[in-house]
Each structure stands twice: as structure tokens, then as C-alpha cells.
C-alpha angles and dihedrals in degrees: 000000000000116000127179139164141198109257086356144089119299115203135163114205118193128196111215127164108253088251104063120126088223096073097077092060091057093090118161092253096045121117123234115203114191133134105014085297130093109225126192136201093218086131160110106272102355096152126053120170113202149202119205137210081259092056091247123144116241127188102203103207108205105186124173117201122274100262081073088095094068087080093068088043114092132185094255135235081345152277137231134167094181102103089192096063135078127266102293118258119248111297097003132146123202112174113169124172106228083051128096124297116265099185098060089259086297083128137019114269115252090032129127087238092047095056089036092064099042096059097053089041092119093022117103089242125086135203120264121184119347120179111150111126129223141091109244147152127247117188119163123158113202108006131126121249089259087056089049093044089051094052082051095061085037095055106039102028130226138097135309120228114181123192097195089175091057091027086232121151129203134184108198129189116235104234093038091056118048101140106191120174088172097267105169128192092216126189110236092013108061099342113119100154132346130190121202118200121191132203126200109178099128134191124182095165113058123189109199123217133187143168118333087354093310097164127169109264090115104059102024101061096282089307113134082195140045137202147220124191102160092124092031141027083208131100124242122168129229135152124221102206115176111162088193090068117094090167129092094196097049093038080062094043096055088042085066106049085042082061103044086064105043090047101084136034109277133205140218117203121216105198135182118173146143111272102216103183076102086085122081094230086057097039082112097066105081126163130169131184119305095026131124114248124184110242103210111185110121095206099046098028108020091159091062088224121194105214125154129274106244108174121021113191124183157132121275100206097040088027082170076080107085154142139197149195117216128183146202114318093234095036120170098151112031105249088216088056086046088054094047090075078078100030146027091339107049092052090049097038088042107034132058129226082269097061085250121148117220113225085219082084095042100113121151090006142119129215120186126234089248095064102052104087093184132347124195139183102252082065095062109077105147147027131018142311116205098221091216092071100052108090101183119003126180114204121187118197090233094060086066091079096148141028122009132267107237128209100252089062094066105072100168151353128043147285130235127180129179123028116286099194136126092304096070108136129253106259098035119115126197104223110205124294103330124198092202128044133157128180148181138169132177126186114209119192122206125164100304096322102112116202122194116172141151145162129232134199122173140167141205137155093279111038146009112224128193124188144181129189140177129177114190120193117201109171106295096350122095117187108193106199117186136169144178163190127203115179118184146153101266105029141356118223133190137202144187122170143168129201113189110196117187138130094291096056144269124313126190138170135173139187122205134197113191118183127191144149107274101019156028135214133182128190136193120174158097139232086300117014120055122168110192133191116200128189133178131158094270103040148000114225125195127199125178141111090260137023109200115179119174125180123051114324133202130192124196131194099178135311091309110040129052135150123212139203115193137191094272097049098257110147112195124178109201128187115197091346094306121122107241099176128342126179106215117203104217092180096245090033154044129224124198112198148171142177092302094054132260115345110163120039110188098208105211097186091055090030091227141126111245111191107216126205131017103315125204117216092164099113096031132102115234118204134170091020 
């Protein structure tokens, strides 16, 4: 028997004696062409050899269809489009929509056929029609290329067409592609037994829900729902939630073909019948997987509806013995995938091979504190944690492997980062209850050369403080090296200091920059020795042992007064641009002069004093001569 479905599994199971000579030629890595598909035996359990109730030997074949493989084919080492992330772990596939483009522009970023293309992208298949629409995100870290295939038709919707002899793959939209050659399943012509199920769980007022809440409001009259009564006048309550969707518009557009769908009653047709394109007359009416077909019974479908085959089940080698699935006529979500979220599908959507539930498909439950063995942040990937009703919470830095935490997150309390314990290092000070600390310390070993050092950086609601310390041990000789930084609203004030213990004593000096407002000081000193600078707006005052200026040097009084030292150790005092005295260095002598010119030369070659000029002695009072 062949069996496929639409969006589903697709397996072909034969029956041989055990004795068969065929069976050698069933190897894991054999081929099996039937039925215009390639099937493989690359599986769990593909093999079962029986005894009957007759005592006869049986060899059961289960195979699955070739684009089984894809599920021990991975995206390898990794890929990523997203230019603000970090390189990308192992086997890991980030594909963003506002990222680069990964299909050499041959489709729009963000697009189904775009990530599509990407993922097979170093597989042996290719990709065939894709015409799904949307912008979304795909991210997966881990999971093979049919995992990936199978997000892609998740996210963006649609259906997936597989050409396993030509290894194509196609993701078609469901009102785009709606194949139909006038296949009918007719009463009294091919009908042997049909089943009509009918589902009544009806919505005719639909709230819309996107990513992060997004809901409609915006774009539908201030409305976050919509409705739809064309089958009753009555009001019954549903809500569309699709965490792939950014957009308000097409979170909309997709709300009302989602209701167009849940508004009415809708029917599944079970359907076994003769297939008599085995005879040469109806060789014309032809149908596959995925196509539109005319049910024509007027008791159990008076309506002749033309919905989609969704399952077609038969016997390859009496292939007049069949069955089909057939689903709603105006199907845009398949109502038996809509039903799995209670059956087959949702345990095997939902549940590993381990019987494990993911907390990814928890939605509208409740799961006590008794049963959570251990939770951790790489598990939370959506939503939102009321932060009152965490008690004690742990969060590494390497949990945080996406996004940013922005400051409007964080209400209340503090953050500490780092470890603050017995190793702190010498030279680091706590400041008073500070909302903000980080820390962080390291110990190298060399010889016998011991270094401790760490960094500090801590905030309250009065200063910011950073801080750096080292201590280095050498023998009997310990250096103590600090520094740091104190900003706060009324002045900023920097440090940097060194202590040197050994035999011979202990050793410190500090320097010490304090700004303020209205003035500046700096310091430099030890236990003995301090030079100062003070300024303030009316004066600089400069206090040390020694004052040493080099360079050229003016002194101003006031705007019409100013002395100046130059390089070559000429002094000049000067009154409204005039020259009052000067002392001129001539190398190998020295003139004094004033505003009359030079009137004293120090010779320094005949080491005498030479007056210069007319000089008046008239007044003066000559003694010694």
C-alpha cells in the first residue's frame, strides 16, 4: 500500500514471503520506485519478519518517501543573515528578515522562498514553486533540513509538494494553487463508501493576535476583532494568535480567512472508491495529491461541494483499490490538521520520542511548582514573566543569547555582576548601597612574582565610582597600585596612588585631580612632600619646593602691563607696549637695559662690568672712589 498526505508523511508498506528473492535486494540504502515517487528504507523499524497464524513466514517492507533524508541532513557548520548578532553557534540557522540577503537577490529577504533557498543551499535537492506571501523570521538551532523544511511551511503557511524523483520541493499557497482536471467522486459510477464528518465548532467573532499582542485596532476601525455572521446572526467567541506575524495588516488579512473558514460548519470526506482511470474509456480522468475533485452524491453532499484531496491511500499493484481524504470546499487550513491539536498530530507535533512535552506548546495551562524540576533561561523564549512572581531568580550572562534587556524592563532592585567575596582585592572600596556593581578579579602566578588585581564599577543614587587596583608581590617587596574615578553632582574627583612595602619601610604617593565649580585643585605628594595648584576664578595659586618653567614665559598685570621669559633667556617688562627694562642674553654677555636703551653690558669674556650710555651721577653720593 502506498499511502501519502498533504503536509504529512508519505509510506509505502509491502507484504513478501520470506522467501522471496527479492528480499536481498531490500538493503538500507536500496531505492524503491513506484508510483511516480522514490521511497527509501533509511528508518526506525523498517523491517518486521512475521509468523502467521498459518505458520508462513512474512517479511513486512516500511518504507517512508525519499525526502526522508532530509532528516539526517543538517545546515552545516551554520548560517546567519542578521549582521547584529554574533557569529552564529554550530549548526545553527538564523535567518531575519531585515538581515542580508542569502539567495544572491534571486528572492526578497524575509520571504518563504527566500529561506527556502537558503537551507538547501549544499543538499542535493533544490527548490521548485514557492508562493506563499509574508515577511518572517526563522531561527533553529540543531535541527536537521527537514525540521527546518517543515518551520518553513509552519511559519509561513501553505502546502508542501515534494518531487522526490527529481528531489524538487514546493511550498504552495492555498488559494493560488487549486489544480483541478474534473475528476469527480460520483454515486453509482466510482463510489464504493464515503464518510462525512462534520465539525461544528463555530466562531463568528474572531480576536487577532500577533507578535508580542499585536492585535488589529490600528487598521479595522479601532476594533482588536472581527466577525463574520454570514451562516448566523449569533456570537460565538474565538481568538487567531500567530507569533510569526509583525504586521497589523497581515495579521488582519490572515483573521479573516481564518474566519471564513470557522464560520460555518465544515466537512471531511472519507472516501473509498474504484479508481477507474484503470480502464482505457477513463484513462482521461486523472487526479494526484493536493488537487480539487467534484463530489457528486446528492444524500451525503447535496451541496456538490469541490474541496482538496488531502490523503490518497492504494494498492500498487490493484491501484482500482483506493481511498481519500478530502477536506473542506473553501479550505485554507486543512480542517484534519486542525483536529490533530487533539489526535495523532498534536502528540506527535507536541511530544518527543521520550514522551516529553516541550513547554514551547504549553498555552492556557497551568503547571504546578511541584512539577518543574528545573527551569532555565534558554527555555523561555516568548512571552512574558511577571517579575512579582519570581522569588529567587539566577541569570547568567550566557543565557541572554538573543535580543537586548532594556532598561525599562528593569523597575526596581539592583544589579550585581561579577562575584564581591573574601578575594576583593586591596585598594577597592564599596560605596553605599549601590544599585549597580560589577566586578571582576583575576590572580597570575609567575615565579615568584604574585599578581592580584581587579576593576570595579558601582552606582547609587549619588555617585558613580570606578576603581582599579593591583597589588604585585616580589619576595619581600609588596607594590599597592589604585586608582579611581568619583563622579558626582557637585564635583568629579580622581585618584591614582602607589604604596611600596619592603625591609626598608613603607613608601606611598598619590596624585589627586578635584573639580569643582568653581574650582580645581590638583595634588601631588607623600607623607612629606606635597606640590598644589589651586584655581579658582579669581586666582592660581602654586605651592612646591621648587617652580621650574621652561619655554617662553609671559606675565601679565593687567592690559597694560606683562613680563616675558623666552627661550633664550631674555626677560622683558613691558607697560603699554613700551619696553620699561629687559635683560638680553648675548651668549658671552649680558645687557641691562631700559626705555633709553642699553646702559649696563656684564662681559663675561673679560668678567667686567661695561656702563653703557651717558650716565648722571649728579645726585648721587659717591663713596669708596
Amino acid at each position: 500500500m502506498a499511502d501519502a498526505r498533504l503536509n504529512g508523511e508519505s509510506i509505502l508498506e509491502l507484504m513478501l514471503p520470506a522467501t522471496s528473492e527479492k528480499i536481498s535486494e531490500l538493503t538500507p540504502e536500496c531505492e524503491i520506485w513506484a508510483g511516480g515517487r522514490v521511497y527509501i528504507l533509511r528508518k526506525d523499524e523498517a523491517i518486521d519478519t512475521i509468523r502467521d497464524d498459518k505458520n508462513v513466514l512474512w517479511t513486512k517492507v516500511m518504507a517512508v518517501e525519499k525526502w526522508y533524508e532530509l532528516d539526517t541532513s543538517y545546515v552545516e557548520p551554520s548560517i546567519s543573515n542578521d549582521p547584529t548578532a554574533r557569529p552564529p553557534a554550530d549548526l545553527a540557522v538564523i535567518i531575519v528578515g531585515g538581515g542580508s540577503n542569502l539567495s544572491g537577490n534571486r528572492y526578497s529577504t524575509g520571504t518563504a522562498a527566500h529561506a527556502l533557498y537558503a537551507i538547501l543551499q549544499g543538499s542535493d535537492w533544490t527548490m521548485g514553486t514557492v508562493d506563499v506571501t509574508g515577511i518572517r523570521d526563522l531561527e533553529a538551532e540543531k535541527v536537521s533540513r527537514l525540521e527546518l523544511i517543515k518551520m518553513i511551511q509552519d511559519i509561513w503557511g501553505g502546502y508542501l509538494v515534494f518531487d522526490s524523483i527529481n528531489k524538487i520541493i514546493h511550498l504552495r499557497d492555498a488559494g493560488k494553487w487549486q489544480p483541478y482536471n474534473g475528476f469527480q467522486v460520483r454515486y453509482r459510477k466510482n463510489l464504493k463508501h464515503i464518510t462525512r464528518t462534520q465539525s461544528n465548532k463555530i466562531v463568528t467573532k474572531l480576536y487577532a493576535f500577533g507578535h508580542d499582542d499585536l492585535d488589529i485596532a490600528a487598521v479595522n476601525g479601532g476594533k482588536k476583532y472581527i466577525t463574520n455572521n454570514s451562516y448566523t446572526s449569533r456570537e460565538y467567541v474565538g481568538i487567531y494568535k500567530n507569533q510569526d506575524i509583525y504586521s497589523q495588516s497581515e495579521l488582519k488579512e490572515k483573521a479573516i480567512a481564518e474566519l471564513e473558514l470557522i464560520c460555518r460548519p465544515r466537512y471531511l470526506y472519507k472516501v473509498k472508491l474504484v479508481d477507474v482511470r484503470v480502464l482505457p474509456e477513463y484513462e482521461h480522468e486523472d487526479y494526484s495529491l493536493g488537487d480539487m475533485v467534484d463530489i457528486i452524491d446528492p444524500d451525503i453532499a447535496p451541496d456538490s461541494p469541490r474541496p482538496r484531496i488531502i490523503r490518497h491511500k492504494y494498492n500498487l499493484f490493484q491501484p482500482w483499490q483506493c481511498e481519500l481524504d478530502i477536506g473542506d470546499p473553501e479550505e485554507r487550513l486543512i480542517e484534519q490538521l486542525k483536529a490533530s491539536f487533539n489526535t495523532t498530530g498534536f502528540i506527535d507535533g507536541k511530544f518527543n520520542g521520550n514522551g516529553q512535552m516541550s513547554g514551547n506548546y504549553l498555552e492556557d495551562m497551568t503547571v504546578t511548582d511541584a512539577k518543574i524540576k528545573n527551569l532555565t533561561a534558554d527555555k523561555i523564549t516568548a512571552g512574558t514573566i511577571d517579575a512579582n512572581l519570581i522569588n529567587v531568580i539566577n541569570l547568567n550572562a550566557s543565557n541572554i543569547t538573543t535580543g537586548y534587556l532594556s532598561a525599562d524592563r528593569i523597575k526596581a532592585g539592583s544589579i550585581t555582576i561579577g562575584k564581591v567575596d573574601n578575594d576583593f582585592v586591596k585598594g577597592l572600596d564599596l560605596i553605599k548601597n549601590p544599585t549597580f556593581l560589577s566586578y571582576a578579579n583575576e590572580t597570575n602566578r609567575l615565579g615568584n612574582v604574585i599578581v592580584n588585581q581587579g576593576t570595579l564599577i558601582q552606582q547609587n543614587a549619588e555617585q558613580i565610582s570606578l576603581q582599579a587596583a593591583r597589588v604585585t608581590s616580589v619576595d619581600n617587596r609588596v607594590t599597592s597600585e589604585a586608582a579611581r574615578l568619583d563622579v558626582r553632582a557637585d564635583r568629579i574627583q580622581s585618584t591614582v596612588e602607589r604604596v611600596d612595602d619592603d625591609v626598608n619601610g613603607r613608601y606611598g604617593i598619590k596624585s589627586e585631580i578635584r573639580q569643582m565649580a568653581d574650582e580645581i585643585t590638583l595634588k601631588v605628594g607623600d607623607d612629606e612632600v606635597i606640590s598644589a595648584i589651586n584655581m579658582s576664578r579669581e586666582q592660581i595659586t602654586i605651592d612646591a619646593d621648587r617652580i621650574d618653567l621652561r619655554g617662553v614665559t609671559s606675565i601679565y598685570g593687567d592690559n597694560r602691563s606683562e613680563a616675558t621669559f623666552d627661550r633664550y633667556g631674555d626677560f622683558s617688562i613691558y607697560h603699554d607696549r613700551n619696553t620699561v627694562f629687559y635683560i638680553y642674553n648675548g651668549f658671552d654677555y649680558v645687557d641691562l637695559g631700559s626705555l633709553i636703551g642699553v646702559f649696563l653690558r656684564v662681559s663675561g669674556a673679560t668678567r667686567s662690568f661695561v656702563p653703557q650710555g651717558t650716565w648722571d651721577f649728579s645726585n648721587a653720593r659717591v663713596i669708596g672712589l
